[in-house]
C-alpha positions as CSV (number, residue, x, y, z in Angstrom):
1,X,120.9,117.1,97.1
2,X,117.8,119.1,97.9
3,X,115.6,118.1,101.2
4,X,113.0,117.4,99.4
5,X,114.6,115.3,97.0
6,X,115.6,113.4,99.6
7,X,112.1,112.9,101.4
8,X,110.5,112.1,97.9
9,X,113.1,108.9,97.7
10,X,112.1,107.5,100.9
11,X,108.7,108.0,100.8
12,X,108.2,107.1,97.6
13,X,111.1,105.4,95.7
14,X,109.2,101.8,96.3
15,X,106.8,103.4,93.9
16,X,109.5,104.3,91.8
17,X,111.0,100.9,91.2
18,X,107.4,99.4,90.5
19,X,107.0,101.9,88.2
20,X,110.4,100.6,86.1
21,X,109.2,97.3,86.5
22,X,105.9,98.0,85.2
23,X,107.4,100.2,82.3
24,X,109.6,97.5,80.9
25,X,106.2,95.3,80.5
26,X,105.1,98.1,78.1
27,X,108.5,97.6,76.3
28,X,108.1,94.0,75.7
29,X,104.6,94.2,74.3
30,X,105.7,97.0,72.2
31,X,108.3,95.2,70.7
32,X,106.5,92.3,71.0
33,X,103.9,93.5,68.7
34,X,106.4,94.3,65.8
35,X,106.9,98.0,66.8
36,X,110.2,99.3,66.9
37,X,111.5,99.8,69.9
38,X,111.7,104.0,70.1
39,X,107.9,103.8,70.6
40,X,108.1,102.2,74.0
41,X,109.8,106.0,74.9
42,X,107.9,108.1,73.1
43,X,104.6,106.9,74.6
44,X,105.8,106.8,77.9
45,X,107.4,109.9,78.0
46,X,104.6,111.9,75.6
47,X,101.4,110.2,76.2
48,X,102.6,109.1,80.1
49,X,98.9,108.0,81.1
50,X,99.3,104.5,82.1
51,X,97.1,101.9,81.1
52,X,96.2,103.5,77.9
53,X,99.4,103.0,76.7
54,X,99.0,98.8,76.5
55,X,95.9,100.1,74.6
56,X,97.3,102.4,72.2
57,X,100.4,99.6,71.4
58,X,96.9,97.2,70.5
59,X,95.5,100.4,68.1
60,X,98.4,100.8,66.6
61,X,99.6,97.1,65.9
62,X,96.0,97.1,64.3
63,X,96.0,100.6,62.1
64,X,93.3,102.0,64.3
65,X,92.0,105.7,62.7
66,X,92.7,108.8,64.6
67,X,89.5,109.0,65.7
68,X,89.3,105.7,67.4
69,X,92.5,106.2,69.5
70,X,91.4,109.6,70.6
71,X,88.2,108.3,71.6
72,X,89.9,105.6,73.6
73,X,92.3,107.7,75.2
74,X,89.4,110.2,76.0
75,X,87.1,107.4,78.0
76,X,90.4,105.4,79.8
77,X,91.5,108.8,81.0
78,X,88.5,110.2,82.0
79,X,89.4,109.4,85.7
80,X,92.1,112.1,85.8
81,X,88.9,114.9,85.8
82,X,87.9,113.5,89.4
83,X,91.8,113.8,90.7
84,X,91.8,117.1,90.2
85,X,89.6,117.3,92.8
86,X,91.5,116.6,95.7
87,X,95.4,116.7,94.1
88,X,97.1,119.5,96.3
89,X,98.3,121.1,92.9
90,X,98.0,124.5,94.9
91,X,101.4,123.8,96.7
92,X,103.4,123.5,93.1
93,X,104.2,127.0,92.3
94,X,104.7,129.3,89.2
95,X,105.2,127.3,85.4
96,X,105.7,123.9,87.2
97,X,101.7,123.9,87.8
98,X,101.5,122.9,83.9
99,X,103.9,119.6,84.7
100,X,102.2,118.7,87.7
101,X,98.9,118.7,85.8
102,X,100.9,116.9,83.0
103,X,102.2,114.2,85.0
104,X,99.0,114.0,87.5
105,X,98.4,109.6,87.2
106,X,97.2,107.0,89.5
107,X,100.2,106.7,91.2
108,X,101.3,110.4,91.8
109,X,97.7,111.0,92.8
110,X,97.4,108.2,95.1
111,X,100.7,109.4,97.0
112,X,100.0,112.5,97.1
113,X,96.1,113.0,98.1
114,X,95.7,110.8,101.1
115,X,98.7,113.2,102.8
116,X,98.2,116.4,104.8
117,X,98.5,119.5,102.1
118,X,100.6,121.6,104.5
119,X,103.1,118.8,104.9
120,X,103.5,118.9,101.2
121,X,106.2,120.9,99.6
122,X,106.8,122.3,96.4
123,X,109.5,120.3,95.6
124,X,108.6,117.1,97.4
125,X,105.3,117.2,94.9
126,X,107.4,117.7,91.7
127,X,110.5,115.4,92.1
128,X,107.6,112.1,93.0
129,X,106.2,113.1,89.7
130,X,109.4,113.2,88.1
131,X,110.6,110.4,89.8
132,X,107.4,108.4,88.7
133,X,107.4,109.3,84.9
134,X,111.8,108.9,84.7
135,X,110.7,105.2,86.0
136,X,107.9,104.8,83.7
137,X,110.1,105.7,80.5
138,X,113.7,104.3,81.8
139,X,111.6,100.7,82.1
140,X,109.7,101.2,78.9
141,X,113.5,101.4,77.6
142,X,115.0,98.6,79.1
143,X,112.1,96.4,78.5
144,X,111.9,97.2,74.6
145,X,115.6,96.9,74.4
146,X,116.7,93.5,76.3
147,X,113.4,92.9,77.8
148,X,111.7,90.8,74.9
149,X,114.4,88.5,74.7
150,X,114.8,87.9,78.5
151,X,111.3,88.6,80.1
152,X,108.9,87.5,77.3
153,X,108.0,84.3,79.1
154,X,107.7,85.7,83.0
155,X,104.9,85.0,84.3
156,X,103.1,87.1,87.1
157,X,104.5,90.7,85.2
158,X,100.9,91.5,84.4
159,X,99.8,91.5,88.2
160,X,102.1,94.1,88.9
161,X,100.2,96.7,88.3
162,X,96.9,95.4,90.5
163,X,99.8,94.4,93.1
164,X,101.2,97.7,93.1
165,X,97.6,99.5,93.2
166,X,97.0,97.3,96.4
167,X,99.5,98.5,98.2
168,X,99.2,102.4,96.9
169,X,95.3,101.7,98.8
170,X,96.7,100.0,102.2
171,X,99.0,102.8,102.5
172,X,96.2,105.7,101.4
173,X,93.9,104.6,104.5
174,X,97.1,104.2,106.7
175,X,97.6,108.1,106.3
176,X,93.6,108.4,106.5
177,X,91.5,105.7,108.2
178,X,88.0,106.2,107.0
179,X,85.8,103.4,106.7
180,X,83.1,104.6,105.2
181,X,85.3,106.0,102.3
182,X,86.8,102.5,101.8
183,X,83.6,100.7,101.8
184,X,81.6,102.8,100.0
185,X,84.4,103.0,97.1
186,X,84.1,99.2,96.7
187,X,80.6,99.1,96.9
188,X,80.3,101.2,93.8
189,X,83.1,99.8,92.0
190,X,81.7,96.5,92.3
191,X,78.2,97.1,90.9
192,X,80.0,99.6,88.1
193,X,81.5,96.5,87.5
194,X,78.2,94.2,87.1
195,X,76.1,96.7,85.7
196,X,78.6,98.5,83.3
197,X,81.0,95.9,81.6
198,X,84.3,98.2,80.7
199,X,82.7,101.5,81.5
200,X,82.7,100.5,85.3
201,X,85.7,102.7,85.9
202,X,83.5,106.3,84.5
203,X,80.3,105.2,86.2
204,X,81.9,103.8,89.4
205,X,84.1,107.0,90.0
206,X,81.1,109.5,88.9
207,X,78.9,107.5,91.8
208,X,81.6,107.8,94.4
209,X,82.1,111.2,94.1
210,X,78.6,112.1,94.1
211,X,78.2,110.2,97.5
212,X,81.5,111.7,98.6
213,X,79.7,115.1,97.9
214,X,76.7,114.2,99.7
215,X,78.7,113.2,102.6
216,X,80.3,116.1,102.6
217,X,77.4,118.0,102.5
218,X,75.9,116.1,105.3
219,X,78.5,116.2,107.3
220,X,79.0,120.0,107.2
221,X,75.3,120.3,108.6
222,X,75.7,118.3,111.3
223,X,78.7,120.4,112.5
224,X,76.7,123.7,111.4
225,X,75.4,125.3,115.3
226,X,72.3,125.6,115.6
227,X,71.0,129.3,115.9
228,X,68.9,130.3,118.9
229,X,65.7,132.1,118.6
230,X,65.6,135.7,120.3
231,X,63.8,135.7,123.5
């Protein structure tokens, strides 16, 4: 078993089983909704964007036209432009680049950018994405399958997902402790969230990264040296 399929199980397999867990609530609702149950797969493993899946299984159910889904798909995904940012896709090499970009979520992103880019490998990068999305669609299976007869009247499944975002952000400032990054990014999200209803996600993350960009900015001229005037 390669090294770095073995570092990508212990750092991240946790993620992994959240990720089955959270996959087989987007079975149930799939075939809760009267699909049949081969759609649970096919949107995990083709569209494989998260939360716009539990969206698309509500379009669907209700005959939505092309155009509507698209544009939903376009405005919950949106986010993905800003982890582009930051993602260390520079370590995957060759063809695998176009997977990596495939299979760049919330998850993948928020294990991967918080780390030191030389400490990432190649392969380490590659099998956590693979390891997230082979979650994703395994759970989607099981929970369309047996999941809607056993788990249809769980309660607490649909906090998962904030649950599992929680502790993705606690270990994110473990591996980089900066306040004013964590402040800041709750600051914004909270008045996206007064002052934009369900748009708070595209105006919160456009805000941040502007003031990330300032700060950045900033930053760099304080540490700029000063240059001396000739005598």
């Amino acid at each position: 078993m390669p090294l770095s399929l073995l570092r990508a199980v212990r750092e991240t397999g946790m993620v992994w089983l959240s990720m089955f867990v959270l996959g087989i609530g987007l079975g149930v609702m799939v075939t809760s909704s009267g699909l049949p149950w081969w759609v649970a797969p096919l949107l995990s493993g083709g569209v494989y964007a998260g939360s716009v899946e539990f969206l698309l299984v509500g379009l669907l159910v209700a005959s939505a036209p092309l155009s509507a889904i698209a544009m939903t798909t376009l405005l919950v995904n949106s986010r993905h432009l800003f982890y582009g940012l930051s993602f260390p896709l520079h370590r995957v090499r060759g063809m695998s680049k176009l997977y990596s970009v495939f299979a760049l979520t919330d998850e993948a992103y928020a294990l991967a950018a918080p780390r030191d880019p030389r400490r990432l490998s190649h392969g380490w990068i590659l099998w956590t994405q693979l390891g997230l999305q082979l979650s994703w669609m395994s759970g989607s299976l099981s929970g369309a399958i047996v999941g809607a007869t056993l788990l249809q009247n769980v309660k607490g499944l649909d906090f998962i997902l904030t649950a599992l975002f929680i502790a993705l952000a606690m270990d994110a400032y473990r591996h980089r402790p900066d306040r004013v990054t964590l402040v800041s990014a709750a600051v914004f999200g909270i008045i996206a969230a007064l002052l934009a209803g369900d748009s708070m996600l595209v105006l919160a993350m456009s805000a941040f990264t502007a003031f990330m960009l300032l700060r950045h900015q900033w930053n760099k001229r304080r540490t700029q040296p000063v240059e001396q005037p000739d005598a």
